[in-house]
Structures are given as structure tokens and as C-alpha cells.
MARLUM-702007 format. One record per residue (C-alpha): y, x, z; residue in one letter. Coordinates in steps of 0.05 Angstrom, whole numbers, padded with zeros to 5 digits, always signed. Each point is the difference from the previous one (the first is absolute). Layout:
MARLUM-702007
YXZA ...
***
This chain:
MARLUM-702007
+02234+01637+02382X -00003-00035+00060X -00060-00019+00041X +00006-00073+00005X +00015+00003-00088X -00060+00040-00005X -00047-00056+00031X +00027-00050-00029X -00004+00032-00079X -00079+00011+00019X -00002-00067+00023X +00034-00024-00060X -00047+00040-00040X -00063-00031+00032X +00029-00060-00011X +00001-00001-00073X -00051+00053-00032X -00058-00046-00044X -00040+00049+00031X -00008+00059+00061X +00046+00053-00006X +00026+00059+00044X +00066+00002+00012X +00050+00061+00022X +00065-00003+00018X +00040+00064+00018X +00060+00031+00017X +00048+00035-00041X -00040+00062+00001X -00060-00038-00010X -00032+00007+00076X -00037-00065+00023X +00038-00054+00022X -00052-00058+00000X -00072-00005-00040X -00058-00045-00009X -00064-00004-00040X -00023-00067-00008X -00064-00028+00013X -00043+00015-00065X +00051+00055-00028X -00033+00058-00024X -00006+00061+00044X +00047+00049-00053X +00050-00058-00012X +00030+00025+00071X +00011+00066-00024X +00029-00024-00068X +00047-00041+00035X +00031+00061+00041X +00005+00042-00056X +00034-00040-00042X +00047-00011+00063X +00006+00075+00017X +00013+00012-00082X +00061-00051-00006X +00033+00024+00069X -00008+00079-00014X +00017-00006-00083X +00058-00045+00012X -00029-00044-00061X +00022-00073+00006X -00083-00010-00009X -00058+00029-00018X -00001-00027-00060X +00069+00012-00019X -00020+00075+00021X -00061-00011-00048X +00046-00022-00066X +00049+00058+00022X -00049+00054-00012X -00054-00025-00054X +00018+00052-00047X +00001+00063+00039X -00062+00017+00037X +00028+00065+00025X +00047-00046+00035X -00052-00038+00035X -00054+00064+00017X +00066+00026+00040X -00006-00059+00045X -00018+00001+00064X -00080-00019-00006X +00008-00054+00049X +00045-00040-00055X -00031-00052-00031X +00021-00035-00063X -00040-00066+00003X +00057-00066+00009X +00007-00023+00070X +00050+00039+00029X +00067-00023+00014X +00058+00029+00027X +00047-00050+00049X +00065+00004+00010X +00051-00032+00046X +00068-00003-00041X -00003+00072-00033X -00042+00038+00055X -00075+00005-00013X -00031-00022+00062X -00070+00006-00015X -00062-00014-00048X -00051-00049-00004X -00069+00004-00036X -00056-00040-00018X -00069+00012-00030X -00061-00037-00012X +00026-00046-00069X +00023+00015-00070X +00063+00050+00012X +00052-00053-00025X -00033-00048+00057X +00014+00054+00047X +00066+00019-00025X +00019-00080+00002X -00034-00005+00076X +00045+00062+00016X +00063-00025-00025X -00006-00073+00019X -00018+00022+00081X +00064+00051-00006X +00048-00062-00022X -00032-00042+00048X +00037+00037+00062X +00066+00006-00034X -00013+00072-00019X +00008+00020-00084X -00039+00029-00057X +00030+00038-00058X 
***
């Protein structure tokens, strides 16, 4: 993920949320890239946002909610996770052609809101989603 793409998906982002958000986009090992809490965003939404980053990049789930449908059925699965994962939509993983290149979450709306806001922002730079 580069720097300048990073910006401009939390731009995008800020654009377009009906309402504050945070937003965190990340590498490919999920390590901060570029951030922002907007005005009125509650204080936790920050840290939701950069877990559901750090749990896309480090499970190599196309999103946390894909990651979420995956493993419904086995919690033995999911308590072996590493306790930073999250399994709340938001995350999305970015690719440029078939390399990952980072993740980018939001938090603050409904999870599909998020997961759209995330998805949207990573299409607006020319980067994919799966």
C-alpha cells in the first residue's frame, strides 16, 4: 500500500460515511499506513478500525466478514485466534492484480456500512477487493 493510496482511501472514506467513522488502512502485515478518527467518532471506534485491519492482513481472509462466515461453526477455530482478531465487518483486504497490498477498516456504522465504506475507498484508487 502506498502512502499517497492510503490518504486518499481515508479521504475517500470521509468523504462518503452518513456519519463519523475511524478509518485504518494498513500494510500487508497490517502495520499503519495512514489513520483518522473523525470529528464526533467514538473513542473505541479507532481501535475497532485497526483490528479489523490487523485481522484481515495477518489471517489472509479476503475480509473480516468473509473470515466471520468461514468459521461460524467451529468455535475452537476462532478461540485459537490471535485475541487481537476481530470478527465484526469492516475489514478488507486490497489487492493490486493478485498481490495483497494492504487492508483497510472502518468502524463507527452498521458493519455492512463499514464493509461498503471499505470496499468503495479501496476501488476508488485502482486497488481490488475479493
Amino acid at each position: 500500500m502506498r502512502h499517497e493510496q492510503a490518504l486518499r482511501i481515508v479521504q475517500h472514506v470521509a468523504a462518503n460515511a452518513p456519519g463519523p467513522v475511524s478509518v485504518f488502512v494498513g500494510d500487508a502485515h497490517g502495520e499503519l499506513v495512514a489513520a483518522i478518527r473523525m470529528d464526533g467518532a467514538p473513542l473505541d471506534t479507532r481501535f475497532n478500525a485497526e483490528r479489523k485491519a490487523f485481522t484481515v492482513a495477518r489471517s489472509g481472509a479476503a475480509s473480516t466478514q468473509a473470515l466471520a462466515e468461514a468459521t461460524a461453526d467451529d468455535r475452537l477455530e476462532r478461540a485459537n485466534f490471535d485475541p487481537r482478531y476481530t470478527f465484526w465487518p469492516g475489514g478488507v483486504a486490497a489487492y493490486d492484480g493478485e498481490s495483497r497490498v494492504g487492508a483497510v477498516a472502518v468502524s463507527g456504522l452498521a458493519g455492512e456500512v463499514d464493509d461498503a465504506l471499505a470496499r468503495a475507498a479501496i476501488e476508488s484508487v485502482g486497488l481490488s477487493v475479493r
